[in-house]
C-alpha positions, 0 to 999 in steps of 0.5 A: 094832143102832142105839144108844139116842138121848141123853137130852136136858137140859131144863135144859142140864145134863148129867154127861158121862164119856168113857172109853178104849177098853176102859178103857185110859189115856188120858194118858201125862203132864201135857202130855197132861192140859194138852192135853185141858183146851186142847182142851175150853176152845176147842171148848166156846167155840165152841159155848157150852157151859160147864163147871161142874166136870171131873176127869182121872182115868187113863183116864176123865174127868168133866165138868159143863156146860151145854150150851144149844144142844144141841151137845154131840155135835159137841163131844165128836166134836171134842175126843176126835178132835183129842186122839187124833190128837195123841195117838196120832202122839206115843205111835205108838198106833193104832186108836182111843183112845176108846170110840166114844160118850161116857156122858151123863145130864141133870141135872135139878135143883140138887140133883142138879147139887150132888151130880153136883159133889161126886161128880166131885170125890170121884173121885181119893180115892175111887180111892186117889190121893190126898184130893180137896182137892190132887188138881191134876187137877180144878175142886176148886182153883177152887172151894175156893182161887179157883184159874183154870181151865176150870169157871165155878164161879159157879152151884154157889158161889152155890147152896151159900154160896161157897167155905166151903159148898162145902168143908162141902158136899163133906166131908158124906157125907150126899146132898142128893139123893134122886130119889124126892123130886125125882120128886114135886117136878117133878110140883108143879112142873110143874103149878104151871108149867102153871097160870101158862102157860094163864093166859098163853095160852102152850103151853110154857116154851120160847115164853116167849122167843119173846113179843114183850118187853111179854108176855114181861116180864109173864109172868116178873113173874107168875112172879117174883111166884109164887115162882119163882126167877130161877134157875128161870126162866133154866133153864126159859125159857133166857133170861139171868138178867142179863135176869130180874133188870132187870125 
């Protein structure tokens, strides 16, 4: 029976699980966590997706990127069978480690990035481990301390007020995120989008990249001047906010 083609992002962002082999643990100790945390940080800068919070649990792991290339497949085949080769001569472990396809979901809104973030690192307390706040295994150090490590907590922290609104934004069990309401809101905005693209003559945000630079830049000025953010633009467009910001 053919599996059920991945969902792809529009925005790049995804929440990403891959879980052991009928559930079984996937770490036999800390040298096994600090290797797959190695191997995700070379293989996902090979192929430009970043990571925006992750956890380790003991027989799962979470993860929330941005994965513009769509190259999350080859990545996820990359780390999970160089991990288990090592893993698996180290332990005498044979057959495979991991379930044959990781879960993925799209996240489509900042709203439900924030809530996919909170949720990540509510893992460990909500499994009896131990709070979230000194659980060693996950972004939440980074976020709350400055702490280094694999996440690039720059989005998430300027969406929520720094490293203080991300402490209130976790410890608040209320959800920012309702998809109800965010259904209805992609309809006004995705009309509001379409109005300023057929004035433009252009089909689609994807070919805002491809306008030669005086049409492109005049677009996202109108754009700009409507209201959209440069966050919204850097996600509909995919061109960098760096770029969005000069004009």
């Amino acid at each position: 029976m053919a599996t059920d083609a991945r969902k792809m992002s529009e925005s790049g962002y995804y929440h990403a699980i891959a879980r052991g082999n009928g559930r079984q643990l996937i770490f036999e100790d800390d040298d096994d966590r600090l290797l797959l945390l190695q191997k995700l940080e070379e293989v996902f800068a090979q192929k430009h997706i970043v990571v925006i919070a992750w956890c380790l649990m003991g027989n799962h792991f979470h993860l929330a990127l941005l994965d513009r290339e769509q190259a999350l497949s080859a990545a996820f085949q990359a780390v999970l069978s160089s991990y288990a080769r090592i893993y698996n001569r180290k332990t005498g472990h044979s057959g495979h480690l991991f379930d044959t396809r990781f879960w993925s979901e799209p996240i489509k809104s900042d709203a439900q990035l924030l809530e996919t973030v909170r949720y990540i690192h509510d893992n460990p307390q909500k499994a009896g481990i131990e709070p979230s706040w000194c659980y060693r295994w996950s972004s939440y150090g980074q976020y709350a301390r400055g702490e280094e490590g694999l996440a690039d907590t720059t989005v998430v922290l300027d969406l929520i007020g720094g490293p203080r609104g991300f402490v209130a934004f976790t410890n608040n069990i209320l959800p920012i995120w309702d998809p109800a309401e965010e259904e209805l809101e992609e309809l006004r905005h995705d009309s509001r989008v379409a109005e300023v693209l057929t004035e433009h003559g252009v089909a689609s945000p994807a070919k805002i990249k491809a306008l030669p630079k005086p049409e492109r830049d005049g677009l996202l000025r109108d754009l700009r001047a409507r209201g959209f953010s440069i966050r919204e633009l850097e996600r509909l467009t995919g061109i960098g906010r760096g770029v969005i910001q000069r004009l």
